[in-house]
Backbone as JSON Lines, residues from 0, in Angstrom:
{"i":0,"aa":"X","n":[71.45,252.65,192.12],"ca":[72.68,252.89,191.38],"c":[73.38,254.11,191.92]}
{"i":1,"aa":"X","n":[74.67,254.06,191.94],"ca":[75.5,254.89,192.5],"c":[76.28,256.23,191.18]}
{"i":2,"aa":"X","n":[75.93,255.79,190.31],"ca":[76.15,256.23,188.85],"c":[75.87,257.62,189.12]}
{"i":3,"aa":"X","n":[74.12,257.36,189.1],"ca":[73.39,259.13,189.17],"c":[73.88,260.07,190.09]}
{"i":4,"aa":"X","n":[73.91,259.79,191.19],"ca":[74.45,260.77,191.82],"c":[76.03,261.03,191.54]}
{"i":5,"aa":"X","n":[76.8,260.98,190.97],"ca":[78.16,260.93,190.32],"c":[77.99,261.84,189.58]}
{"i":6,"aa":"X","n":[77.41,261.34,188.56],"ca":[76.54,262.33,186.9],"c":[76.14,263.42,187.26]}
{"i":7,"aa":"X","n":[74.95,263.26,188.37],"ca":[74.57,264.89,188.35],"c":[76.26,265.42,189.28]}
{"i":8,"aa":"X","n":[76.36,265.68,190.36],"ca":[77.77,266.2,190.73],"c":[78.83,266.63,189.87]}
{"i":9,"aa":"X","n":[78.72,265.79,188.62],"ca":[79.53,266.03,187.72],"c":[79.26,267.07,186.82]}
{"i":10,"aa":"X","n":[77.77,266.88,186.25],"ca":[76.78,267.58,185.86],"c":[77.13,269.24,186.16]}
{"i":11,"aa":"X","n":[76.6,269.16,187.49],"ca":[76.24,270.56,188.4],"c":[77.88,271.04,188.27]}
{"i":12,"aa":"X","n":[79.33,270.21,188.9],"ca":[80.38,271.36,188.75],"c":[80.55,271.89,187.18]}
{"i":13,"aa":"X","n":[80.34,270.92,186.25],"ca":[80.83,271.53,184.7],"c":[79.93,272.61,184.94]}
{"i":14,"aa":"X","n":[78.48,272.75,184.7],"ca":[77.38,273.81,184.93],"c":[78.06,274.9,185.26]}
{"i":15,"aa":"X","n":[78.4,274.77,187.09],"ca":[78.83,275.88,187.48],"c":[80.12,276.25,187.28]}
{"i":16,"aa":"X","n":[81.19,275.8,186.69],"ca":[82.57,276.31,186.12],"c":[82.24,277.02,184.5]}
{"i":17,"aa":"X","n":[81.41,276.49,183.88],"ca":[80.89,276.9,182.72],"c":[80.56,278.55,182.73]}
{"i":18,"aa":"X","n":[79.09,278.65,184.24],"ca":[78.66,279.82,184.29],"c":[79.37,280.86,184.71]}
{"i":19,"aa":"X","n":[80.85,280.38,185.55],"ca":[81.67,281.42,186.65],"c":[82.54,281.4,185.37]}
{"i":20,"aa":"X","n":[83.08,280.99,184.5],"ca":[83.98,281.67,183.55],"c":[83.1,282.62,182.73]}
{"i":21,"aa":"X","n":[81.49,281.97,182.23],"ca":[80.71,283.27,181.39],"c":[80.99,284.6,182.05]}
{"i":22,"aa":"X","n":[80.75,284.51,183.2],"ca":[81.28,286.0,184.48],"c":[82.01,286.71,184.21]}
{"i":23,"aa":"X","n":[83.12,285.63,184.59],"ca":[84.31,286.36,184.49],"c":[84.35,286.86,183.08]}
{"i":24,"aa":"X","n":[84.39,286.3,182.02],"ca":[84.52,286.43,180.07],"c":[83.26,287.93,180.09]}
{"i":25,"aa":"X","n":[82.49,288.41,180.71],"ca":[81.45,289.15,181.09],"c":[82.22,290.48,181.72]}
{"i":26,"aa":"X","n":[82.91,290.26,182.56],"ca":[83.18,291.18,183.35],"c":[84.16,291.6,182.6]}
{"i":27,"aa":"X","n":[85.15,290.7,182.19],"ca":[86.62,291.48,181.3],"c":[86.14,292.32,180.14]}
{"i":28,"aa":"X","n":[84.92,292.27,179.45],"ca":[84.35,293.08,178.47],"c":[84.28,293.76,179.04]}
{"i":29,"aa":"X","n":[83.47,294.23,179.77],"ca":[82.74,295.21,180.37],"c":[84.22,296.19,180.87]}
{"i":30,"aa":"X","n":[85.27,295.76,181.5],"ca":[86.08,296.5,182.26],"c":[86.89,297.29,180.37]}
{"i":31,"aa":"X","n":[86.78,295.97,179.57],"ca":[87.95,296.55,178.77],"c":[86.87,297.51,177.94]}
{"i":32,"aa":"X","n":[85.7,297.77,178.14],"ca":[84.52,298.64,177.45],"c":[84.62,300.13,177.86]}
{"i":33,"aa":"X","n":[85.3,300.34,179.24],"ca":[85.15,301.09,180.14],"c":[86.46,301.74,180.02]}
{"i":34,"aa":"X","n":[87.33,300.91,179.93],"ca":[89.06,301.28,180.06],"c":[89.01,302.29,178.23]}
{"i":35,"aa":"X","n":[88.31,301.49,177.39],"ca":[88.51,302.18,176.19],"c":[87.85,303.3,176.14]}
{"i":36,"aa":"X","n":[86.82,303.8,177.23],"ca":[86.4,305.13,176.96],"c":[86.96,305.91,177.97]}
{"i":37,"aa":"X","n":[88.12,305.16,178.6],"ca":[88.75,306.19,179.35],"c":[88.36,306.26,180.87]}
{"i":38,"aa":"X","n":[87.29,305.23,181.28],"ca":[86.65,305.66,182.82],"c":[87.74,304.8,183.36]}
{"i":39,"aa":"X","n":[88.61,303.69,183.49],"ca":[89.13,302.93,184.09],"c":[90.68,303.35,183.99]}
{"i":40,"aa":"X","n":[91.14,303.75,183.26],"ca":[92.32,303.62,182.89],"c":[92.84,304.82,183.85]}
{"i":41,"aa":"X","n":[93.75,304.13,184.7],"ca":[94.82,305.36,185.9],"c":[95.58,305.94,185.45]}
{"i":42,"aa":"X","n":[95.88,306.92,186.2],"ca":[97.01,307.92,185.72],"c":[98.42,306.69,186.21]}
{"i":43,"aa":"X","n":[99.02,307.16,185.15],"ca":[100.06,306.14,185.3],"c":[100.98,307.44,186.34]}
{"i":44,"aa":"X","n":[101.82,306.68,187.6],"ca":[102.22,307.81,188.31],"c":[103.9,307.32,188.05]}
{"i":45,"aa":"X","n":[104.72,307.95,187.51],"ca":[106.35,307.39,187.22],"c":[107.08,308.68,187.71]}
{"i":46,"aa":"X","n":[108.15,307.48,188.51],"ca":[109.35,308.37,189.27],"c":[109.72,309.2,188.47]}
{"i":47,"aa":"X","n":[110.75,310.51,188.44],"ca":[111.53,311.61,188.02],"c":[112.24,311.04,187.33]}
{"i":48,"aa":"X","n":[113.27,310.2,187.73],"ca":[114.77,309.84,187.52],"c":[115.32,308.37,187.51]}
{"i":49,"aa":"X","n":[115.47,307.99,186.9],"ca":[115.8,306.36,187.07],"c":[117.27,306.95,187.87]}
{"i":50,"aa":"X","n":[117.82,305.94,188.91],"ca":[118.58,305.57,189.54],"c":[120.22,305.52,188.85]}
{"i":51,"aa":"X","n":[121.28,305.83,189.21],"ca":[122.28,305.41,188.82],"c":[123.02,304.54,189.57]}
{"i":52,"aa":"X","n":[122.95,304.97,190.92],"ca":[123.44,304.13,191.65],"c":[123.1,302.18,192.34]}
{"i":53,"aa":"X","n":[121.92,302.28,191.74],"ca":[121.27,300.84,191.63],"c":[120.33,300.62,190.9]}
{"i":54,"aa":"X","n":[120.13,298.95,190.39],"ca":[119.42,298.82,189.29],"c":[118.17,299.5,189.05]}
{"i":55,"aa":"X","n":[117.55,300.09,188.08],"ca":[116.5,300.69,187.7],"c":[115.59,299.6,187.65]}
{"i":56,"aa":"X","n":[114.14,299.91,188.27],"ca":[112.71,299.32,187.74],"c":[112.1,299.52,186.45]}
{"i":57,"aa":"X","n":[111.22,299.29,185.93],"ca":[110.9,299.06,184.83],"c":[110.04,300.99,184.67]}
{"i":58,"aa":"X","n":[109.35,300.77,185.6],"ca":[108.98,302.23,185.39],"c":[109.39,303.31,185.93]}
{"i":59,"aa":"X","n":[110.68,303.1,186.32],"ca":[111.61,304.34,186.13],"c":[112.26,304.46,184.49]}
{"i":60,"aa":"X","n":[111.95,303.8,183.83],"ca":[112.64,303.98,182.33],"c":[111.48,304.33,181.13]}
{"i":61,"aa":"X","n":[110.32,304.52,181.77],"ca":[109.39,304.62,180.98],"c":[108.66,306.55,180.76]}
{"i":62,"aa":"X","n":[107.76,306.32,180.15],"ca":[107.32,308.04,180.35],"c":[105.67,307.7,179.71]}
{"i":63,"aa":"X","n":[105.22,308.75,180.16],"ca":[104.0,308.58,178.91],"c":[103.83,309.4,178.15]}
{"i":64,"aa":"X","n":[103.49,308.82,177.11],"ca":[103.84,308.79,175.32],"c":[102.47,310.14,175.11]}
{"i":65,"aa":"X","n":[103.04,311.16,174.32],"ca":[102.36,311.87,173.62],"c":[101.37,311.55,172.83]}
{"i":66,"aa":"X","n":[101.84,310.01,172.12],"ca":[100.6,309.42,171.23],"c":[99.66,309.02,171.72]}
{"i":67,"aa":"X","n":[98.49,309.29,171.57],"ca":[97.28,308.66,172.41],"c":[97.26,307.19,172.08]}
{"i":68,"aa":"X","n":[97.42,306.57,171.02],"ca":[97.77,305.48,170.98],"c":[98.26,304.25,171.7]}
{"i":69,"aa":"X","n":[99.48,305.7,172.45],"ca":[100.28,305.03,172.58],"c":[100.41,304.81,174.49]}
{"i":70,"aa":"X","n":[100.57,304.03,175.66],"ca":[100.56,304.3,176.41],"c":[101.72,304.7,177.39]}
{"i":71,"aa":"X","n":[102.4,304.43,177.23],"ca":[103.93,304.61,177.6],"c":[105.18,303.94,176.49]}
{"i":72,"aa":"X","n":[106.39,304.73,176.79],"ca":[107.37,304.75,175.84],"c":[108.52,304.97,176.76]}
{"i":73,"aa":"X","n":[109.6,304.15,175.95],"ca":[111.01,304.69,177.24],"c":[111.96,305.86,176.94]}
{"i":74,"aa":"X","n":[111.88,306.11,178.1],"ca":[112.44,307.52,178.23],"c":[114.14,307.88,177.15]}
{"i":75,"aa":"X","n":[113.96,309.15,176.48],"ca":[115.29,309.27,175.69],"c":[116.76,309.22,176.84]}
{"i":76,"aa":"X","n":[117.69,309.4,176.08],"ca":[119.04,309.07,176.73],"c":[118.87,308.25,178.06]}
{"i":77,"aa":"X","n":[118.66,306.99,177.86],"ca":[118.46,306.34,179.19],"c":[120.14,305.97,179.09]}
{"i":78,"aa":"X","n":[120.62,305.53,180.65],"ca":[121.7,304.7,180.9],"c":[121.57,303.97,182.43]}
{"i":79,"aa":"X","n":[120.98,302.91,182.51],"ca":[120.25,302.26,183.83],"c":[121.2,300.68,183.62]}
{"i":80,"aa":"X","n":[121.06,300.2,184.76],"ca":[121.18,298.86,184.47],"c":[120.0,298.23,184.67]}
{"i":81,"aa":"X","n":[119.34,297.2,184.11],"ca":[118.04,296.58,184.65],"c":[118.71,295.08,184.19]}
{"i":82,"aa":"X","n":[117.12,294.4,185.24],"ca":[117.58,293.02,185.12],"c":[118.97,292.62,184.38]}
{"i":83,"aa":"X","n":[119.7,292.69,184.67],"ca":[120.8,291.75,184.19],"c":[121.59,292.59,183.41]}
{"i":84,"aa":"X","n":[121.17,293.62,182.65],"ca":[122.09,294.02,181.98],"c":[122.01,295.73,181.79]}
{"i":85,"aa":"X","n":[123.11,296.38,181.17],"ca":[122.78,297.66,180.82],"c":[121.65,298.19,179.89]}
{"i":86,"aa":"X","n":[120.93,299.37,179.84],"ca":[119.84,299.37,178.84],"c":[120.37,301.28,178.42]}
{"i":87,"aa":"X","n":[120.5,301.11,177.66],"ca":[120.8,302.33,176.98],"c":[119.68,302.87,176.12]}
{"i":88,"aa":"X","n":[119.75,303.94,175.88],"ca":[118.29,304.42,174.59],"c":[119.31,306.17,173.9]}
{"i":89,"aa":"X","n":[118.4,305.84,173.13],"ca":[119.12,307.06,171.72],"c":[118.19,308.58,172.07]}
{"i":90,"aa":"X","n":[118.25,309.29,171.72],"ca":[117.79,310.86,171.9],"c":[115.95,310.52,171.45]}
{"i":91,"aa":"X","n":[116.08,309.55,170.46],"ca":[114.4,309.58,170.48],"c":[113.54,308.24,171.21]}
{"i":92,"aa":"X","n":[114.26,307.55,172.41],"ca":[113.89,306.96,173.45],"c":[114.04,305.27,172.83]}
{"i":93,"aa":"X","n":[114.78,305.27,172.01],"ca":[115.04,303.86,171.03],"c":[115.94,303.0,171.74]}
{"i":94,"aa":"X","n":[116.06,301.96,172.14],"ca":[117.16,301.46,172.74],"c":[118.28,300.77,171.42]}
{"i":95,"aa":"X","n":[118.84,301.82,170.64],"ca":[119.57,301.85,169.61],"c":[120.46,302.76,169.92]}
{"i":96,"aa":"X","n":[121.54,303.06,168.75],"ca":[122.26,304.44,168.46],"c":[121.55,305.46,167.91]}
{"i":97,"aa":"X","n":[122.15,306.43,167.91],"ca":[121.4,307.68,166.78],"c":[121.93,307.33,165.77]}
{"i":98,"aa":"X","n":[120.84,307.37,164.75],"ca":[121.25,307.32,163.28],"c":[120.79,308.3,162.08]}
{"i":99,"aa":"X","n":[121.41,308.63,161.52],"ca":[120.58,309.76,160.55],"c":[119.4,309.42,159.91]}
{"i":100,"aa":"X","n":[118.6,310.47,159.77],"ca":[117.34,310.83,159.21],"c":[117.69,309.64,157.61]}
{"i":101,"aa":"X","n":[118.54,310.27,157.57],"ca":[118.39,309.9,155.38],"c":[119.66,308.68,155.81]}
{"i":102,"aa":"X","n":[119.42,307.51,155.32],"ca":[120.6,306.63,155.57],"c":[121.48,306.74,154.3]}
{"i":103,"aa":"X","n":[123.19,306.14,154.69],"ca":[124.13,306.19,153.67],"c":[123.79,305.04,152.45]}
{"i":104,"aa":"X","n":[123.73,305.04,151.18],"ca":[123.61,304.26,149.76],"c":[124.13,302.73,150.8]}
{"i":105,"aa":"X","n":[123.23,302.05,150.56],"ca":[123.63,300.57,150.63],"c":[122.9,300.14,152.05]}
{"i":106,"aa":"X","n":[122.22,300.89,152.57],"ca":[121.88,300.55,153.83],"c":[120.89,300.42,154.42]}
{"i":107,"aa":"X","n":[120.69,298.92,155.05],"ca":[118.99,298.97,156.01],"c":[118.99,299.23,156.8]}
{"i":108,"aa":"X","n":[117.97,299.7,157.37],"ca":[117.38,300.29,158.39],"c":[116.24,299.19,158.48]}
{"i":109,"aa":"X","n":[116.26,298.89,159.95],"ca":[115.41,298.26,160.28],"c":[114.21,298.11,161.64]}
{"i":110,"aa":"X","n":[113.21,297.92,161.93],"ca":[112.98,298.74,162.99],"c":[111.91,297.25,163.71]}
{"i":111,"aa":"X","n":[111.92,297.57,164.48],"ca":[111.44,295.98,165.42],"c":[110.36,297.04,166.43]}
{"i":112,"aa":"X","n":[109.37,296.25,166.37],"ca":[107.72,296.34,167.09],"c":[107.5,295.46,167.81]}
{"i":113,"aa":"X","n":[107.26,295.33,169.06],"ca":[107.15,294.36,170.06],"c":[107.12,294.2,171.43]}
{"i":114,"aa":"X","n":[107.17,293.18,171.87],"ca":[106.97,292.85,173.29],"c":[108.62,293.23,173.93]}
{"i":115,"aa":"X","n":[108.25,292.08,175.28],"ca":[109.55,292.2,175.84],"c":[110.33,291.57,175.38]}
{"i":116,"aa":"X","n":[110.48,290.4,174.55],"ca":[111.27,289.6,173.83],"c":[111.86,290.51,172.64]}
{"i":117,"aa":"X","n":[111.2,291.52,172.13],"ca":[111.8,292.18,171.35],"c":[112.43,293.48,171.91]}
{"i":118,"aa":"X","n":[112.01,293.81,173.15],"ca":[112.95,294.88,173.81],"c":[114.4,294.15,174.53]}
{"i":119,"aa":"X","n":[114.46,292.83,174.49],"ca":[115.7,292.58,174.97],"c":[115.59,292.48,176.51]}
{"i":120,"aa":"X","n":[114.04,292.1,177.12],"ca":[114.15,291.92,178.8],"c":[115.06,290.81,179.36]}
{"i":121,"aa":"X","n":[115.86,291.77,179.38],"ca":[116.68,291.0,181.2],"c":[118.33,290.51,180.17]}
{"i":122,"aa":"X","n":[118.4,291.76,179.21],"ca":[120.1,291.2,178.46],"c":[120.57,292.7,178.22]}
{"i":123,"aa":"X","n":[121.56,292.89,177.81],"ca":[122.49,294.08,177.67],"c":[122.45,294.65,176.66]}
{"i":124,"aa":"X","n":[122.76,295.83,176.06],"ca":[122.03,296.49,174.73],"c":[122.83,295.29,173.8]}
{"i":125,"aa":"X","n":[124.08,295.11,173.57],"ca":[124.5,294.37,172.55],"c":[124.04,292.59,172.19]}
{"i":126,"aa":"X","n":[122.92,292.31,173.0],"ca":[122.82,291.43,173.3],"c":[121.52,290.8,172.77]}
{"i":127,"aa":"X","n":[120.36,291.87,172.9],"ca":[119.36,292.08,172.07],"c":[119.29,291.51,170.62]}
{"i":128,"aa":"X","n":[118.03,291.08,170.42],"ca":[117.49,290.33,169.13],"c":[118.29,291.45,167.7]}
{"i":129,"aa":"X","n":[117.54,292.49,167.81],"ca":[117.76,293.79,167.17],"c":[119.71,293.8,166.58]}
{"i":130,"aa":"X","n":[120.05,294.1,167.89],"ca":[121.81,294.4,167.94],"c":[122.33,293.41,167.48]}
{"i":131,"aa":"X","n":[121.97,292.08,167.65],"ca":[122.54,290.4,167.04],"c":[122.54,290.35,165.62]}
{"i":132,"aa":"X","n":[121.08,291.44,164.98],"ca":[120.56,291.21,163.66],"c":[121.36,292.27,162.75]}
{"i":133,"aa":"X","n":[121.29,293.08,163.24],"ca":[122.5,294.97,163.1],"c":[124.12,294.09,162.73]}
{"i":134,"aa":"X","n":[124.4,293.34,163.76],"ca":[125.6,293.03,163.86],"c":[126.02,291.67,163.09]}
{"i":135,"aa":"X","n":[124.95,291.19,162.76],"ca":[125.14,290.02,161.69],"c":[125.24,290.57,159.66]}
{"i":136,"aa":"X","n":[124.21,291.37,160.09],"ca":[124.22,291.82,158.36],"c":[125.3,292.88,158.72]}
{"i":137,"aa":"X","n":[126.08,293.69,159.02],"ca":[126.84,294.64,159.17],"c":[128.16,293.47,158.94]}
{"i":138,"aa":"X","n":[128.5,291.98,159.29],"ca":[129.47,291.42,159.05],"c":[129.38,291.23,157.93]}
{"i":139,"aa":"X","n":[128.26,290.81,157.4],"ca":[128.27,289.9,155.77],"c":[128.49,291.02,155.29]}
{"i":140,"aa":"X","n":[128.07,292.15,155.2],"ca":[128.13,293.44,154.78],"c":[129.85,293.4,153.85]}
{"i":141,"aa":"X","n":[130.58,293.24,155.18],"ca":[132.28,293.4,155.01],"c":[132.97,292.15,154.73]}
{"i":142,"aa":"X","n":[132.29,291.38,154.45],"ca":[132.32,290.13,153.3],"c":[131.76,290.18,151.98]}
{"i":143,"aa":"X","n":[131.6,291.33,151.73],"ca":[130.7,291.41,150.34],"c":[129.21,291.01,149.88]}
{"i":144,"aa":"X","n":[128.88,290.52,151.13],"ca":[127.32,290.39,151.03],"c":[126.54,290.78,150.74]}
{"i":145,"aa":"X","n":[125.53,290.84,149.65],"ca":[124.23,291.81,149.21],"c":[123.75,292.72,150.33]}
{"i":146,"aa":"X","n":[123.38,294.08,149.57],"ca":[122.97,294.98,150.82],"c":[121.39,295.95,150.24]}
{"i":147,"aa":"X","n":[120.81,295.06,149.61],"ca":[119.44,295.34,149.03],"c":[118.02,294.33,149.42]}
């Protein structure tokens, strides 16, 4: 029969794709075991100055973050263009306006945590999830729309 030898072959690659992902699933612990006590993790090395005269990279707009938490954060008063569009940031590295500490009676504040989909990769500050959401309740707002 031509069967068995099929079976085992078949056998033996599941086996060995089985054991080379345990590895790998093995090794990514181990690295992310290592990174959390600090032996792995590089000095992050970032340019001076993002560029004015041509588009900025991603880590020319970045810095690293005071928070240990935290690993990098983008740099305050940015004005770069990246992918596709302008990227602006506020005095405390927000890609927003400045807004006061204590807000005016009637007003949200709202604040977005996230990836690149929530930083707005590769669109223009007004263009952003955030600025769409600012600029939608800020209309109903001046339609009389609830503001609680």
């Amino acid at each position: 029969m031509k069967l068995r030898p099929a079976l085992a072959s078949g056998g033996l690659l599941l086996l060995s794709t089985a054991a080379g992902l345990a590895l790998l699933e093995a090794g990514f612990r181990v690295s992310a075991h290592l990174e959390q006590r600090g032996l792995l993790t590089p000095e992050l090395q970032l340019p001076a100055d993002p560029p004015r005269d041509r588009p900025a990279r991603l880590a020319q707009m970045i810095r690293r973050s005071a928070n240990a938490r935290v690993i990098y954060e983008l740099r305050p008063n940015l004005y770069v263009y990246h992918e596709g569009g302008v990227v602006t940031t506020n005095s405390r590295g927000f890609r927003s306006t400045d807004y006061t500490e204590e807000p005016p009676p009637n007003t949200f504040r709202i604040v977005g945590i996230g990836d690149s989909i929530m930083f707005g990769f590769g669109v223009g500050d007004g263009e952003t999830y955030l600025a769409r959401l600012e600029a939608r309740l800020n209309r109903e707002t001046r339609r009389g729309g609830p503001r609680s």
